[in-house]
N, CA, C and O atoms as a GROMACS GRO file, in nm:
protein
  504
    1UNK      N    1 -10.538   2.892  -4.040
    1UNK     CA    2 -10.598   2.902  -4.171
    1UNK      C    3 -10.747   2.928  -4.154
    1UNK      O    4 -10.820   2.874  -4.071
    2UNK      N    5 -10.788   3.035  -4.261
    2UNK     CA    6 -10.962   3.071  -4.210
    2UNK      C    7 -10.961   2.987  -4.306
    2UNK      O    8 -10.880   2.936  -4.384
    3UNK      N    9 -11.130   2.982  -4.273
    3UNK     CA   10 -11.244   2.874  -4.317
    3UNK      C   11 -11.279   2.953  -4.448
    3UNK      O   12 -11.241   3.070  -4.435
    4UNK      N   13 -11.351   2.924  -4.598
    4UNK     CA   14 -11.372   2.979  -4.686
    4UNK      C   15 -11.557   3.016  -4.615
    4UNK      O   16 -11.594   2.911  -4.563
    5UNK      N   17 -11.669   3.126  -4.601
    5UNK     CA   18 -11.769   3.116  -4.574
    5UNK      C   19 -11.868   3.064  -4.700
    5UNK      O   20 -11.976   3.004  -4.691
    6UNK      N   21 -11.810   3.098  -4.799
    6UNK     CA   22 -11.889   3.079  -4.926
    6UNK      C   23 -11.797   2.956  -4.993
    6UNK      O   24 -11.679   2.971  -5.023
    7UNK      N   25 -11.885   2.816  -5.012
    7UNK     CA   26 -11.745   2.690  -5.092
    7UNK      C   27 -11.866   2.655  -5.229
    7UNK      O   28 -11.986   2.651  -5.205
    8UNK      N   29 -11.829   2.640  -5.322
    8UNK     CA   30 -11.905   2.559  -5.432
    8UNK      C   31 -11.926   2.440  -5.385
    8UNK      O   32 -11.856   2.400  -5.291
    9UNK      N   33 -12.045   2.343  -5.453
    9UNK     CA   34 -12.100   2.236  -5.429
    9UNK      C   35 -12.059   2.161  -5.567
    9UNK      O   36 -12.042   2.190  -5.686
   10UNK      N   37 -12.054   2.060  -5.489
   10UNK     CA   38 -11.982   1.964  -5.663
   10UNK      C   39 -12.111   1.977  -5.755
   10UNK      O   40 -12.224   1.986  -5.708
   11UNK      N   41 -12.078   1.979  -5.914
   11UNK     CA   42 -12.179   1.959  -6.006
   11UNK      C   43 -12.273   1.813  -6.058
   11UNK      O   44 -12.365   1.778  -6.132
   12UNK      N   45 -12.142   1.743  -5.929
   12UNK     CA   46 -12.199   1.594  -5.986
   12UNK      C   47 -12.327   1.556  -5.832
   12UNK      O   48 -12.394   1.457  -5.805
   13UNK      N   49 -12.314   1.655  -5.781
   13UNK     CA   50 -12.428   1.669  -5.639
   13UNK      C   51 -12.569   1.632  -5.677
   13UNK      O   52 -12.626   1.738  -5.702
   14UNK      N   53 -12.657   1.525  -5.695
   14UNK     CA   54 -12.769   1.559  -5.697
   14UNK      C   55 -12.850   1.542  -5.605
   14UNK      O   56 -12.829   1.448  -5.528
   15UNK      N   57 -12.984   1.640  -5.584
   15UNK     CA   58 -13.044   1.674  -5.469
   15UNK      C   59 -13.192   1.625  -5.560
   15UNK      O   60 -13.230   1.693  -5.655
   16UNK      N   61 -13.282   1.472  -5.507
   16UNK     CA   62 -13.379   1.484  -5.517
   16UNK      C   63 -13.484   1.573  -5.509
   16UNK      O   64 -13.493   1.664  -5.427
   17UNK      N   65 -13.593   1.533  -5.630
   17UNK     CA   66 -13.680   1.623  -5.635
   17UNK      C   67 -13.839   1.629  -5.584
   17UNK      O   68 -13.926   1.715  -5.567
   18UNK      N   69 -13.822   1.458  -5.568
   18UNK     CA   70 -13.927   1.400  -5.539
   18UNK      C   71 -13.932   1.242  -5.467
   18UNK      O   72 -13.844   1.176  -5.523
   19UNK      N   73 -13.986   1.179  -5.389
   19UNK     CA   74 -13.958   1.076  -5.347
   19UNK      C   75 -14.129   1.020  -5.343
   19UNK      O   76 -14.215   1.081  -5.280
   20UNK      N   77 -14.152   0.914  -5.411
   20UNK     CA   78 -14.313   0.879  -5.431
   20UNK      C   79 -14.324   0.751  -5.465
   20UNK      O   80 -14.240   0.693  -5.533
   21UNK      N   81 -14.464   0.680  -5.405
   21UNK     CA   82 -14.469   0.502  -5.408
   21UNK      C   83 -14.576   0.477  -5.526
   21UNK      O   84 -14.695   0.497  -5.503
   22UNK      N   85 -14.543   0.445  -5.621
   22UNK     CA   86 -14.647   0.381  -5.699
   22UNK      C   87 -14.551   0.270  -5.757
   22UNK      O   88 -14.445   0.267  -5.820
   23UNK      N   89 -14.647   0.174  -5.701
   23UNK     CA   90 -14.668   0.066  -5.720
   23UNK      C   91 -14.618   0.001  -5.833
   23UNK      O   92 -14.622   0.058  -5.942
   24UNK      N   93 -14.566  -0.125  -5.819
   24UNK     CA   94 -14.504  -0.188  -5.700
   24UNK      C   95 -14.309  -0.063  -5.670
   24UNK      O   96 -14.212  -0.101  -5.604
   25UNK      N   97 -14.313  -0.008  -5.700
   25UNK     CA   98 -14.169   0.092  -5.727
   25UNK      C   99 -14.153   0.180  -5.601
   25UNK      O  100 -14.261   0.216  -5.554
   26UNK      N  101 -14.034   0.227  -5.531
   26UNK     CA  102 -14.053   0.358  -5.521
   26UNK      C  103 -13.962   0.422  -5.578
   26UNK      O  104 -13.842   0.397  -5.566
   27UNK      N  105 -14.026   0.538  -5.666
   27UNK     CA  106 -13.927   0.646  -5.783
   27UNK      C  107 -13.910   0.748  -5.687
   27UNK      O  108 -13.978   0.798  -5.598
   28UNK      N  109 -13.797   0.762  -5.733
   28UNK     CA  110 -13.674   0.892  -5.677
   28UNK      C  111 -13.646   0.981  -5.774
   28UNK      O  112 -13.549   0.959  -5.846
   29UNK      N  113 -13.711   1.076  -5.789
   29UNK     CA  114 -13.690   1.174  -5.869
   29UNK      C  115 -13.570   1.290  -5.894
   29UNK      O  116 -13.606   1.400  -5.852
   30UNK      N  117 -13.461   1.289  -5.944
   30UNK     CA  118 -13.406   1.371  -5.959
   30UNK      C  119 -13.422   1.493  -6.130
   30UNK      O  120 -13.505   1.479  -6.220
   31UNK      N  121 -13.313   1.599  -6.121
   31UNK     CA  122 -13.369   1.666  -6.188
   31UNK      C  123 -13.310   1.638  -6.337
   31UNK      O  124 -13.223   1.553  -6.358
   32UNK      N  125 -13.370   1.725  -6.446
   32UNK     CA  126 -13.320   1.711  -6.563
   32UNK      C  127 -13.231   1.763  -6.623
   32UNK      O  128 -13.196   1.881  -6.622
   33UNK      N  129 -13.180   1.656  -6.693
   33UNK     CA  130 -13.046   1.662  -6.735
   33UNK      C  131 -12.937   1.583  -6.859
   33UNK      O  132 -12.981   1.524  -6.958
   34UNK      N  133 -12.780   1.599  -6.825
   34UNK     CA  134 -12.749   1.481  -6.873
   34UNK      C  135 -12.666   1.401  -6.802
   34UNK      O  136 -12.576   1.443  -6.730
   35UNK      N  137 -12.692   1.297  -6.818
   35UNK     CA  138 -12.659   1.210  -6.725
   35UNK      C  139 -12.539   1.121  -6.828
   35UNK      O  140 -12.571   1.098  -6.944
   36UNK      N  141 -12.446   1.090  -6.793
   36UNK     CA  142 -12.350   1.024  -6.911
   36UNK      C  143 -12.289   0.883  -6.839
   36UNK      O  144 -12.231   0.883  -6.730
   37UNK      N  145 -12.308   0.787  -6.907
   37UNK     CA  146 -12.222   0.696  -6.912
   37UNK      C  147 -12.125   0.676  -6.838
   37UNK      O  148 -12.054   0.776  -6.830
   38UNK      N  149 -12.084   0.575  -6.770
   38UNK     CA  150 -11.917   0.593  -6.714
   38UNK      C  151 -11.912   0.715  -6.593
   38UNK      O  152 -11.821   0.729  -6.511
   39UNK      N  153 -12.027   0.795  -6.606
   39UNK     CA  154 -11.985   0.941  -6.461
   39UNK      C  155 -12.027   0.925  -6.371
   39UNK      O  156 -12.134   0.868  -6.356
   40UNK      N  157 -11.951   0.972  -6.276
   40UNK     CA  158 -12.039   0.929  -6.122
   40UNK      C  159 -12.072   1.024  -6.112
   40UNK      O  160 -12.014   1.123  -6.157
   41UNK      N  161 -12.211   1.021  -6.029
   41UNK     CA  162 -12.323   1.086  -5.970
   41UNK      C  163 -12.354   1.058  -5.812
   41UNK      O  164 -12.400   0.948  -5.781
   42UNK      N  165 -12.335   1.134  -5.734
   42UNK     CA  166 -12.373   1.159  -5.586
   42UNK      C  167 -12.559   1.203  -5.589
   42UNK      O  168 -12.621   1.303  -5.627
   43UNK      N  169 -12.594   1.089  -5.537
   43UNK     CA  170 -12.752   1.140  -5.499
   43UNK      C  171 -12.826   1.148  -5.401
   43UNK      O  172 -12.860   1.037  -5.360
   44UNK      N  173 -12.872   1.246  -5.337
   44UNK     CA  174 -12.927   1.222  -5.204
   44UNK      C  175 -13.066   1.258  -5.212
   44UNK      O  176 -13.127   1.353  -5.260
   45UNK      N  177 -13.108   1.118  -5.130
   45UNK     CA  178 -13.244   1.147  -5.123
   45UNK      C  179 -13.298   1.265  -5.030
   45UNK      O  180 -13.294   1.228  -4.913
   46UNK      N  181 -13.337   1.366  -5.040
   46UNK     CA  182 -13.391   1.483  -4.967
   46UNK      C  183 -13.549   1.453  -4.922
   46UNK      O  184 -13.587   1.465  -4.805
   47UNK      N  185 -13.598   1.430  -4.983
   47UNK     CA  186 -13.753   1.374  -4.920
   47UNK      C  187 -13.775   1.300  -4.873
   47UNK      O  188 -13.706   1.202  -4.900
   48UNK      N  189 -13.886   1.279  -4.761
   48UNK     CA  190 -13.903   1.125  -4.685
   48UNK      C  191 -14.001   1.046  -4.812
   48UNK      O  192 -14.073   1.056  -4.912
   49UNK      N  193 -13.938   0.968  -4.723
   49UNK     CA  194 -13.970   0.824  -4.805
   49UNK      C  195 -14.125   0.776  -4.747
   49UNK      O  196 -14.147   0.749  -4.629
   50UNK      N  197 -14.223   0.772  -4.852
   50UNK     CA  198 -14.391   0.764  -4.798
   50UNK      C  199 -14.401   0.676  -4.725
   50UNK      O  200 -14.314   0.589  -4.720
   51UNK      N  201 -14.500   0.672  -4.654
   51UNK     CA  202 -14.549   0.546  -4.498
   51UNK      C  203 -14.565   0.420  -4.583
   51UNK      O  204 -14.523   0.304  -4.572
   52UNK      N  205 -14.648   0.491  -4.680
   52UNK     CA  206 -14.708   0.329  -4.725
   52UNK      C  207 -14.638   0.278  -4.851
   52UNK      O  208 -14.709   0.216  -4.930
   53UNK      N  209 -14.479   0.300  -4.888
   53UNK     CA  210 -14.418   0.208  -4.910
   53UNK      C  211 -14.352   0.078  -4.861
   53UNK      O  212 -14.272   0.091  -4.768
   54UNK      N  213 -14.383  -0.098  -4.932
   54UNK     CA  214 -14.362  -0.149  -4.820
   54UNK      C  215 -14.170  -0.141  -4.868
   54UNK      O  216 -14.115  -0.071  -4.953
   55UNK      N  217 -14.118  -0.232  -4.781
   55UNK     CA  218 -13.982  -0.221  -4.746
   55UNK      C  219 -13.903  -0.325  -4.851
   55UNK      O  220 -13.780  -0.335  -4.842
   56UNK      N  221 -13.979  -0.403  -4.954
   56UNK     CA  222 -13.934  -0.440  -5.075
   56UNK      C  223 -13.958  -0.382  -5.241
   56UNK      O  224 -13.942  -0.438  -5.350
   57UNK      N  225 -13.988  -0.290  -5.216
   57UNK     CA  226 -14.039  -0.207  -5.366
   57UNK      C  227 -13.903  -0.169  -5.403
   57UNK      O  228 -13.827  -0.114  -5.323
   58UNK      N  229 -13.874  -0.196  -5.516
   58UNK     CA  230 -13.740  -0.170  -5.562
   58UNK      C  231 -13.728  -0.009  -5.593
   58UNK      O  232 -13.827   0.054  -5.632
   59UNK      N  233 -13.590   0.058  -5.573
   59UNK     CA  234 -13.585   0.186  -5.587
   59UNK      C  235 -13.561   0.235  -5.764
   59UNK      O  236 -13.475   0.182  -5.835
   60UNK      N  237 -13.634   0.319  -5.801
   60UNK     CA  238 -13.627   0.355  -5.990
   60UNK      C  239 -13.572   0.459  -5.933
   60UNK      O  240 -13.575   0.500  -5.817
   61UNK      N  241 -13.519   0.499  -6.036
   61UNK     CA  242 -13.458   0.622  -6.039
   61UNK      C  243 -13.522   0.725  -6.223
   61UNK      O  244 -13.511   0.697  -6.343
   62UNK      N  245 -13.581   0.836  -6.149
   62UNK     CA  246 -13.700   0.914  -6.260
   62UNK      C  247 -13.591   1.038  -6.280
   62UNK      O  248 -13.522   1.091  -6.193
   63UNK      N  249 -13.598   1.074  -6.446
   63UNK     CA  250 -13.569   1.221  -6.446
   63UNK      C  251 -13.667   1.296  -6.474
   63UNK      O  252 -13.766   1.265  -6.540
   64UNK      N  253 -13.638   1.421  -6.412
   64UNK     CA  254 -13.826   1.540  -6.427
   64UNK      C  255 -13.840   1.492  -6.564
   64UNK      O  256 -13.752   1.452  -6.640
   65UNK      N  257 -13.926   1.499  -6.576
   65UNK     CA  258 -14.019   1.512  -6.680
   65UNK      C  259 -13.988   1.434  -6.804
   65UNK      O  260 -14.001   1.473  -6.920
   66UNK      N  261 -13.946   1.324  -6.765
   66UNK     CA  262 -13.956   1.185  -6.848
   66UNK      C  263 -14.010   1.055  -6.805
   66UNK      O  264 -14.030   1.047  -6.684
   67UNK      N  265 -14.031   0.979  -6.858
   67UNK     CA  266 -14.108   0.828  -6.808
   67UNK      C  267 -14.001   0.703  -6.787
   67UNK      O  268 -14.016   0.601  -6.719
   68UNK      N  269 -13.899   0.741  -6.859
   68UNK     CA  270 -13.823   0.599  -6.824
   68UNK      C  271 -13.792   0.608  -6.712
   68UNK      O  272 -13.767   0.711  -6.649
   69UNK      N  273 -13.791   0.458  -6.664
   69UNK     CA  274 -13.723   0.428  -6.516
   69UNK      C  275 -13.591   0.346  -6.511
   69UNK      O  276 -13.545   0.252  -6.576
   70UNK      N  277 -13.552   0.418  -6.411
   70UNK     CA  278 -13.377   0.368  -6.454
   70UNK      C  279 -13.337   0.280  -6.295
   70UNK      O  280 -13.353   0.348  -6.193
   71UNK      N  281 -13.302   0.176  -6.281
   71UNK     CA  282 -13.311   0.109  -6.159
   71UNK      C  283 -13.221   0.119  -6.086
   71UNK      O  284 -13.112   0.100  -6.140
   72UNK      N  285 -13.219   0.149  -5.937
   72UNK     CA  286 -13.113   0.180  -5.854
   72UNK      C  287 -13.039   0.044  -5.829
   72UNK      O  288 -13.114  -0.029  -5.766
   73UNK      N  289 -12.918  -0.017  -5.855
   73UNK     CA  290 -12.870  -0.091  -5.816
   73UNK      C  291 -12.768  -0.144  -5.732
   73UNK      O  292 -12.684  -0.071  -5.783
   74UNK      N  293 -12.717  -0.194  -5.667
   74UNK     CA  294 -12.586  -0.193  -5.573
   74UNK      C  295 -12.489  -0.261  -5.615
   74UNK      O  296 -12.513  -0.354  -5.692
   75UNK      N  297 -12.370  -0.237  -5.580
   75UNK     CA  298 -12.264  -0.280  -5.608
   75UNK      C  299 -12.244  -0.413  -5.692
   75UNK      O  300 -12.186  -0.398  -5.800
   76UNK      N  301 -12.280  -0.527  -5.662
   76UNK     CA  302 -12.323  -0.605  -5.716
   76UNK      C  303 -12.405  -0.669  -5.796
   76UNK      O  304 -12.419  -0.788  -5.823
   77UNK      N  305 -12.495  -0.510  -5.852
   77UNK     CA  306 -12.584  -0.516  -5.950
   77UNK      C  307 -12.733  -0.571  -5.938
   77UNK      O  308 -12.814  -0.577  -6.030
   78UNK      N  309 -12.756  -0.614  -5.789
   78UNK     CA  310 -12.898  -0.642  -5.693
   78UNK      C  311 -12.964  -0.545  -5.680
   78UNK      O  312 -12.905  -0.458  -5.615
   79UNK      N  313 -13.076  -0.515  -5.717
   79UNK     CA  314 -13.199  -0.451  -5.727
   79UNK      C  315 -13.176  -0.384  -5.575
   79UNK      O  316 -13.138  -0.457  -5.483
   80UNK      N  317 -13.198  -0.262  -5.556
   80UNK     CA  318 -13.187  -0.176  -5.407
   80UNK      C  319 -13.352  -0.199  -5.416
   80UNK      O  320 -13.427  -0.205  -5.514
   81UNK      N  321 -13.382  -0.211  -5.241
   81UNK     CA  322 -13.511  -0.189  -5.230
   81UNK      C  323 -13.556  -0.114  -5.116
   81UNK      O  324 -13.496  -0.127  -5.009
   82UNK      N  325 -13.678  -0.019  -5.129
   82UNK     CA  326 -13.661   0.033  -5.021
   82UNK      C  327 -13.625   0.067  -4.868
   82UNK      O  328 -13.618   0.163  -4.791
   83UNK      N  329 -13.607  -0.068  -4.873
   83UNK     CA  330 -13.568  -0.126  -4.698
   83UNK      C  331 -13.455  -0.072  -4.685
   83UNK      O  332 -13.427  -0.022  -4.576
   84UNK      N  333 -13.375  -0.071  -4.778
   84UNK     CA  334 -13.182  -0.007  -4.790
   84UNK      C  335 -13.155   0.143  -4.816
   84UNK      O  336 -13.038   0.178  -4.815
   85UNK      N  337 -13.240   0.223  -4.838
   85UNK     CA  338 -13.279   0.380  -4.835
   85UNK      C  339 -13.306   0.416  -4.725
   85UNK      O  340 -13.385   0.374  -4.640
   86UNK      N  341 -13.208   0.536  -4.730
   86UNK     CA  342 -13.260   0.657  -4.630
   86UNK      C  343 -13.231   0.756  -4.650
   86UNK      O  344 -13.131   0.777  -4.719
   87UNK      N  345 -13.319   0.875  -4.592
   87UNK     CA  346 -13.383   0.991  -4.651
   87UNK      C  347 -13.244   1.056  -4.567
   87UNK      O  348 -13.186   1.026  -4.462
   88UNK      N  349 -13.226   1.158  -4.672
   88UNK     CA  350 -13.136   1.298  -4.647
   88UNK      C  351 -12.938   1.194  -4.637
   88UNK      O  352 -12.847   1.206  -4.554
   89UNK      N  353 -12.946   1.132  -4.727
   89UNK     CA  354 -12.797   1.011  -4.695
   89UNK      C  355 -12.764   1.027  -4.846
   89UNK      O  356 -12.863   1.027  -4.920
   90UNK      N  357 -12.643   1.039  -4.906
   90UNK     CA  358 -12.542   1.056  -4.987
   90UNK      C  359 -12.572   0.936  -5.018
   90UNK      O  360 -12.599   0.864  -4.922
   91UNK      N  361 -12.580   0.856  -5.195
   91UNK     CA  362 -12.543   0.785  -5.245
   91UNK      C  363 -12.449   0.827  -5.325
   91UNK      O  364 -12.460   0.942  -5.368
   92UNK      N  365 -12.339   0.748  -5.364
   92UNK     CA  366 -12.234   0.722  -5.474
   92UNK      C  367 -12.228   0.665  -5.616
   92UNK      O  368 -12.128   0.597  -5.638
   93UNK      N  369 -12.312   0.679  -5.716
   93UNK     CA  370 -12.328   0.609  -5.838
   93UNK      C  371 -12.227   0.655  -5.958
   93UNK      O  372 -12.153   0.751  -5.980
   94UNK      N  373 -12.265   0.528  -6.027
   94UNK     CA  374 -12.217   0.532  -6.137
   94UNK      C  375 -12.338   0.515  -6.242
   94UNK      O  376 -12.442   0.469  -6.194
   95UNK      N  377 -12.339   0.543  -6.361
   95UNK     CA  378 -12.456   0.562  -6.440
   95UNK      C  379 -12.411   0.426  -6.536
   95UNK      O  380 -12.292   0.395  -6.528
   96UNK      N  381 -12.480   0.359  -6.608
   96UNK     CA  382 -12.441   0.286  -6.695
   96UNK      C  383 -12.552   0.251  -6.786
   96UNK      O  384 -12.662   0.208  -6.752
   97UNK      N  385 -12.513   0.271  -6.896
   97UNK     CA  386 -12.614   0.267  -7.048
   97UNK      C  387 -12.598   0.175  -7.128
   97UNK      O  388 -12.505   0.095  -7.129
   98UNK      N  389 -12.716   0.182  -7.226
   98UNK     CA  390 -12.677   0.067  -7.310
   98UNK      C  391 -12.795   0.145  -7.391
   98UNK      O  392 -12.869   0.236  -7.354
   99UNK      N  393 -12.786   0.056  -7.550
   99UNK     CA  394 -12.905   0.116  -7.623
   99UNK      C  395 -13.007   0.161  -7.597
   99UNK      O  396 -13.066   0.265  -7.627
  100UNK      N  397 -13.039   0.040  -7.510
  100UNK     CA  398 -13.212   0.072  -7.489
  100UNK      C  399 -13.228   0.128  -7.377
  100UNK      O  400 -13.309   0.221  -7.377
  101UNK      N  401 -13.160   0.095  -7.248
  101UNK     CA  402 -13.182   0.122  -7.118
  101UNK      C  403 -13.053   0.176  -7.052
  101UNK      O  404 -12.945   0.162  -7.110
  102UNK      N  405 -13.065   0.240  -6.924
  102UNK     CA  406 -12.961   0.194  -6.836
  102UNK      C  407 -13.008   0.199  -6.656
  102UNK      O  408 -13.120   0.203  -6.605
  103UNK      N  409 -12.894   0.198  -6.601
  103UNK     CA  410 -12.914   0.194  -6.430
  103UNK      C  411 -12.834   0.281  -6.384
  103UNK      O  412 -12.748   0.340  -6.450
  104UNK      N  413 -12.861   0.297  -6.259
  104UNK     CA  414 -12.773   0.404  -6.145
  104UNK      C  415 -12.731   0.297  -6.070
  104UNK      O  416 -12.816   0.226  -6.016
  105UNK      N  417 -12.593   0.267  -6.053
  105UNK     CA  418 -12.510   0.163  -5.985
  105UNK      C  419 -12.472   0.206  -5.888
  105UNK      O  420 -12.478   0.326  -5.914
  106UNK      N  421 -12.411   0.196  -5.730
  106UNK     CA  422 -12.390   0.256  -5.663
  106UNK      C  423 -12.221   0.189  -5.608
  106UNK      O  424 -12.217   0.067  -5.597
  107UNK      N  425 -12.117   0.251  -5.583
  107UNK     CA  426 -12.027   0.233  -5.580
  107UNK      C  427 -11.987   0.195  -5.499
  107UNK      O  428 -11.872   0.162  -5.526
  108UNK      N  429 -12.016   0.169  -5.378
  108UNK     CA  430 -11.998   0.082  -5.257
  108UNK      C  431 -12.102  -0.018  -5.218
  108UNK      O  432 -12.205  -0.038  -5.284
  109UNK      N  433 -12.068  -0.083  -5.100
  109UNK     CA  434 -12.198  -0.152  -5.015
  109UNK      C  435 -12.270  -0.010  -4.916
  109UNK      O  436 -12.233   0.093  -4.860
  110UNK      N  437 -12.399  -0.091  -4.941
  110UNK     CA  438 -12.458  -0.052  -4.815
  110UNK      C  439 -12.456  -0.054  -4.670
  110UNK      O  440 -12.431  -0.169  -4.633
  111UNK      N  441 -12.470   0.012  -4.589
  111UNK     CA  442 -12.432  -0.018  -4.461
  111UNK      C  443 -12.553  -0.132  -4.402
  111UNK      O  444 -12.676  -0.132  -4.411
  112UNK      N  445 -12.466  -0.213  -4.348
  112UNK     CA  446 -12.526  -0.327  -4.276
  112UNK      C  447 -12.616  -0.325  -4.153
  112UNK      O  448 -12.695  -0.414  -4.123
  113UNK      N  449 -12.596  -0.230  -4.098
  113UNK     CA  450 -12.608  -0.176  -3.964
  113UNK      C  451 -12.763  -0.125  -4.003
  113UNK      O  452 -12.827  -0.112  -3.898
  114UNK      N  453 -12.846  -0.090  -4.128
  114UNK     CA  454 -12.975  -0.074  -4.136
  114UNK      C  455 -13.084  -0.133  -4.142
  114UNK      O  456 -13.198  -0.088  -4.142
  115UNK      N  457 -13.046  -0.236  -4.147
  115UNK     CA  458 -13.104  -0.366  -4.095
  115UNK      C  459 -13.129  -0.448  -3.986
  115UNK      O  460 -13.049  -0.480  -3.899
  116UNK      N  461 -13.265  -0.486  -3.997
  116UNK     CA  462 -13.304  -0.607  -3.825
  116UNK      C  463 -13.363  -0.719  -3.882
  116UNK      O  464 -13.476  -0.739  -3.927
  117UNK      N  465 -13.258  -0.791  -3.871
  117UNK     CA  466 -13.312  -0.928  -3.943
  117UNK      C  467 -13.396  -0.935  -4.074
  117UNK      O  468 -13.450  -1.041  -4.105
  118UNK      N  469 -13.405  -0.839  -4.140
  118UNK     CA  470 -13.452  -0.812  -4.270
  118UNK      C  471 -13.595  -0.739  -4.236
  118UNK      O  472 -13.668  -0.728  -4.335
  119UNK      N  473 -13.618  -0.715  -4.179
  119UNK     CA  474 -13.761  -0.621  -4.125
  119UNK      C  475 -13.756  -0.499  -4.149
  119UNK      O  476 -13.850  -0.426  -4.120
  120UNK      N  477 -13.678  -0.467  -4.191
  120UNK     CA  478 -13.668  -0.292  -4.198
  120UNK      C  479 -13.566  -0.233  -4.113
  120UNK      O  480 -13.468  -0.303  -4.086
  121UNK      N  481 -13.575  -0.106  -4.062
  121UNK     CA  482 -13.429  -0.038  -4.050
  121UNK      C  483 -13.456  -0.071  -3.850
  121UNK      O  484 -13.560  -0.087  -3.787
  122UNK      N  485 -13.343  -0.069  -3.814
  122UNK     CA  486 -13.345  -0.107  -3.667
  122UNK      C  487 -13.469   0.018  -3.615
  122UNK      O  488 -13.561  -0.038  -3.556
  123UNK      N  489 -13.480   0.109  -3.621
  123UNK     CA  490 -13.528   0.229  -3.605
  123UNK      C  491 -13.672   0.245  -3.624
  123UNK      O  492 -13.738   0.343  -3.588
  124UNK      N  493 -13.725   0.112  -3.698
  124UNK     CA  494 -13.841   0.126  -3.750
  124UNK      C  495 -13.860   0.199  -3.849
  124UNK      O  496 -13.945   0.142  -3.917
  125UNK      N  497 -13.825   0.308  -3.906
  125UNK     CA  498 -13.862   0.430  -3.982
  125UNK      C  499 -13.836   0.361  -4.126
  125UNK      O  500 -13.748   0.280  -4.095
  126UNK      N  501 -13.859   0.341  -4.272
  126UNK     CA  502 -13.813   0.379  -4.356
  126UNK      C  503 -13.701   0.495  -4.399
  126UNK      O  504 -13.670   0.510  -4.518
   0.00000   0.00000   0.00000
């Protein structure tokens, strides 16, 4: 069986647009859109993640060219913080709304293995 050379990319793919530390946050920018309720969303961070974020700034999640911040959360609904990010890696979310606000939930655990005793990633790197 040949290989297809040309394959479509899922629509639910998103490819950051921006990755930036202001304080105390780091926002992850993806692009604009609509984002719905109940849908999962694949997001990968494509940009490195700045030096001088430290390794507890919780991750927001920004759409271009709006101000709300929408909070990355994990499975269990715990604030992701930068220490648990890494650049160019597939997340799995789910979006979830409510009147006023909502979050990007992520559908599994994180891998354990990115961690050294809570110091940051074995690797040193963000």
């Amino acid at each position: 069986m040949a290989c297809k050379n040309i394959c479509k990319l899922c629509d639910k793919l998103i490819l950051s647009e921006n990755v930036s530390y202001n304080a105390p946050n780091l926002w992850v920018t993806i692009p604009s859109g609509n984002y719905y309720n109940g849908e999962k969303y694949c997001i990968v961070v494509a940009q490195n993640i700045p030096a001088e974020t430290p390794v507890d700034a919780p991750v927001q999640i920004v759409v271009s060219g709006g101000t709300q911040l929408y909070p990355l959360t994990s499975c269990d609904c715990k604030p992701v913080t930068a220490r648990a990010l890494r650049t160019r890696t597939k997340y799995s979310t789910v979006v979830e709304t409510s009147a006023a606000s909502g979050v990007f939930r992520l559908l599994g655990k994180l891998c354990g293995c990115m961690f050294n005793s809570g110091r940051g990633y074995i690797d040193g790197n963000l």
